[in-house]
N, C-alpha and C positions, 0 to 999 in steps of 0.2 A: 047399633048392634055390636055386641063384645065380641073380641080373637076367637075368644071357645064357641058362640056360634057360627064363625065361619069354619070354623076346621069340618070337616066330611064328620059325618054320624058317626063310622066307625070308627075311628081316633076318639072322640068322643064318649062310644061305651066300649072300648076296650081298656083306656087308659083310664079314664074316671079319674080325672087330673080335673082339681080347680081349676077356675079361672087365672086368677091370679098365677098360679103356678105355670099355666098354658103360654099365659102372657112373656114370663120370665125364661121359658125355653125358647120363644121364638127370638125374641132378643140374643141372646148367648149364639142360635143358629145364623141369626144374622151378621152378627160381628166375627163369626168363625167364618164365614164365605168371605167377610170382606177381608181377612188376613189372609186367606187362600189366594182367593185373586190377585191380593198385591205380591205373594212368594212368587207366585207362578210369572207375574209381570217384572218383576225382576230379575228373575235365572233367567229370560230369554235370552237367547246366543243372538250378541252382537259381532261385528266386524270387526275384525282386527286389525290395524295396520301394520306391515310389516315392518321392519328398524329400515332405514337407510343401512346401505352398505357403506362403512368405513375402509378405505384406504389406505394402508400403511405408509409412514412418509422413508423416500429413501435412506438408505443407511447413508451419515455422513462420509466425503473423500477422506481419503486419509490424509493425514493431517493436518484437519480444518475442525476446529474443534465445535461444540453445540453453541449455536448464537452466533456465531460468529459466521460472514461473508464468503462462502469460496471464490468469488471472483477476484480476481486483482484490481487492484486499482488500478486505472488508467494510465499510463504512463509513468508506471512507478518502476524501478529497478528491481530482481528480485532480491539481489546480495549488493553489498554499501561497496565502500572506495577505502584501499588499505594505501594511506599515504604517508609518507616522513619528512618529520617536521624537524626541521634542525636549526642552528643558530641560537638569536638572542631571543631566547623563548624561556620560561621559564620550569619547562617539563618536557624537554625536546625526547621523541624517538616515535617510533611508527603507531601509527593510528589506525582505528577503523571508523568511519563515518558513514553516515546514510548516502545512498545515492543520489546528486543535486548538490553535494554540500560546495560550498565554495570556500576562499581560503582565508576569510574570516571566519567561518566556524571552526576551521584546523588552526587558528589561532587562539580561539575560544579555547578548545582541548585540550590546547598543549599548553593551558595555563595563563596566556598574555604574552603579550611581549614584557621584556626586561626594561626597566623603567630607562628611559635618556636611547633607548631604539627609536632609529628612523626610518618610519614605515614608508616615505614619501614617493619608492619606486617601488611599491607592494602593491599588485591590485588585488585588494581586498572580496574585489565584489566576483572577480574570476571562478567560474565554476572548476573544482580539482577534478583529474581523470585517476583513472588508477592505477595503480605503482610511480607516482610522480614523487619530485624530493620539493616541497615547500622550504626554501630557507630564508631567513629571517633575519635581515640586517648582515648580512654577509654577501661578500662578494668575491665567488670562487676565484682562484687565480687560473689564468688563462693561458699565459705565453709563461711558458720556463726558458725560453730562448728566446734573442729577436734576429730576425733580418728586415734589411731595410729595403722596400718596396722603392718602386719607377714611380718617381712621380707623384710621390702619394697613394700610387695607387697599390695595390694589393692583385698580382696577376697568378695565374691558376698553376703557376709553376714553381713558383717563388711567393710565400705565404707569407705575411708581417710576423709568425712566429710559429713555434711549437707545441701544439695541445699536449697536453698530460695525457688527453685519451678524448676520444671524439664523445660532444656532445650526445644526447638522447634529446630529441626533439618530440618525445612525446613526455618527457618528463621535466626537463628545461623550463625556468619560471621567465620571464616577461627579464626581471634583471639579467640570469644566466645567458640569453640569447641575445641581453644588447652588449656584451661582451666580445660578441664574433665580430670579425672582422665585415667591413660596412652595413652591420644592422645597427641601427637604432632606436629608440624608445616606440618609433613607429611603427616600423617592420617587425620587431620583436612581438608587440601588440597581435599584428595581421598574424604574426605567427600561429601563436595563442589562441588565435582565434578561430581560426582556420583547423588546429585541429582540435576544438571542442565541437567544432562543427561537420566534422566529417570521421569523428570519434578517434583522435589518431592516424599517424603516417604509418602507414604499411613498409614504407620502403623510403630513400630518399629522393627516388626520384620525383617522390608527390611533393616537394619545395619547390617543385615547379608553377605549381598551381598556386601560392600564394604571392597574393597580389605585391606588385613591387620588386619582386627575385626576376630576372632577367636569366639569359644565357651566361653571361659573364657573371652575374654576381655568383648564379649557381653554382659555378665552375670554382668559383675562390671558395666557399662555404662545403661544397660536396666532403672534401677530406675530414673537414674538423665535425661533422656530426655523423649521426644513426639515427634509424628509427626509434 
């Protein structure tokens, strides 16, 4: 049975359409609903998701620039060590160094030592504090004057000589303080050390506390230093 016989009667004698022609419009009808149906099944309203919300990242601290850490380092200094470098050096005068430097790097700075210098009472590996005088092959003088102590000995009344001007025991090197009367390369040492250790003497009566100074030695040494 042909398309044109199934169509209803009336289709049939109002149109007065071939067959073939009948055939040819239901095709075209066909293929037009199956474009409809796919328009219609595509424009359906899907779900949206909505964006995540973005965060603005804090404005950088002042003066920390993009990339870079605001934290400090761990045990780092914030400002270096302004120290003077003087003697047989080959670029002597004041420095500024990183915080930690010791006084082989304020030797490095200040050029080297001077060739035929003998660094052999220099402790090189000593950390510098700041405003200290690094000197270099030189050995300040001491006594402009002498008297002669009891015995050897050196009493708190009567001194083996005259300072120019009282030591700085925060700034005094390991040589400058074996100079004093009965310090030696040892005690000058504990000196040193004693105050890299407790960041500097505040006063002189903290020569108290390093190891070796007694009542009596204090007592000879009080006059000739400072903090």
């Amino acid at each position: 049975m042909g398309l044109s016989e199934r169509l209803p009667v009336w289709v049939q004698t109002r149109c007065g359409l071939e067959p073939r022609t009948l055939a040819a419009l239901a095709v075209v009808l066909v293929v037009a609903a199956a474009f409809a149906g796919r328009y219609f099944w595509t424009g359906r309203p899907e779900a949206v998701k909505a964006p995540e919300i973005v965060h603005a990242a804090p404005p950088p601290e002042a003066g920390v620039t993009a990339g870079a850490s605001a934290a400090p380092t761990p045990g780092a200094s914030p400002s270096g060590v302004v120290v003077d470098v003087s003697g047989k050096v080959r670029r002597p005068g004041v420095l500024t160094l990183p915080a930690g430097s010791r006084v082989a790097d304020a030797l490095r700075a200040a050029g080297g030592a001077r060739p035929g210098t003998d660094l052999t009472g220099l402790n090189r590996a000593r950390v510098l504090l700041d405003g200290e005088q690094v000197a270099v092959g030189v050995t300040p003088p001491v006594v402009v004057g002498g008297a002669s102590g009891v015995g050897g000995g050196v009493g708190a009344g009567a001194a083996a000589g005259t300072r120019a001007a009282p030591l700085s025991l925060n700034a005094a090197t390991v040589e400058q303080l074996d100079t004093l009367p009965g310090v030696g390369p040892v005690l000058a040492q504990h000196i040193v050390d004693h105050r890299a250790e407790h960041g500097g003497f505040r006063s002189v009566a903290e020569l108290r506390e390093v190891n070796g100074i007694g009542e009596r030695r204090f007592a000879d040494l009080a006059p000739l230093v400072r903090p």
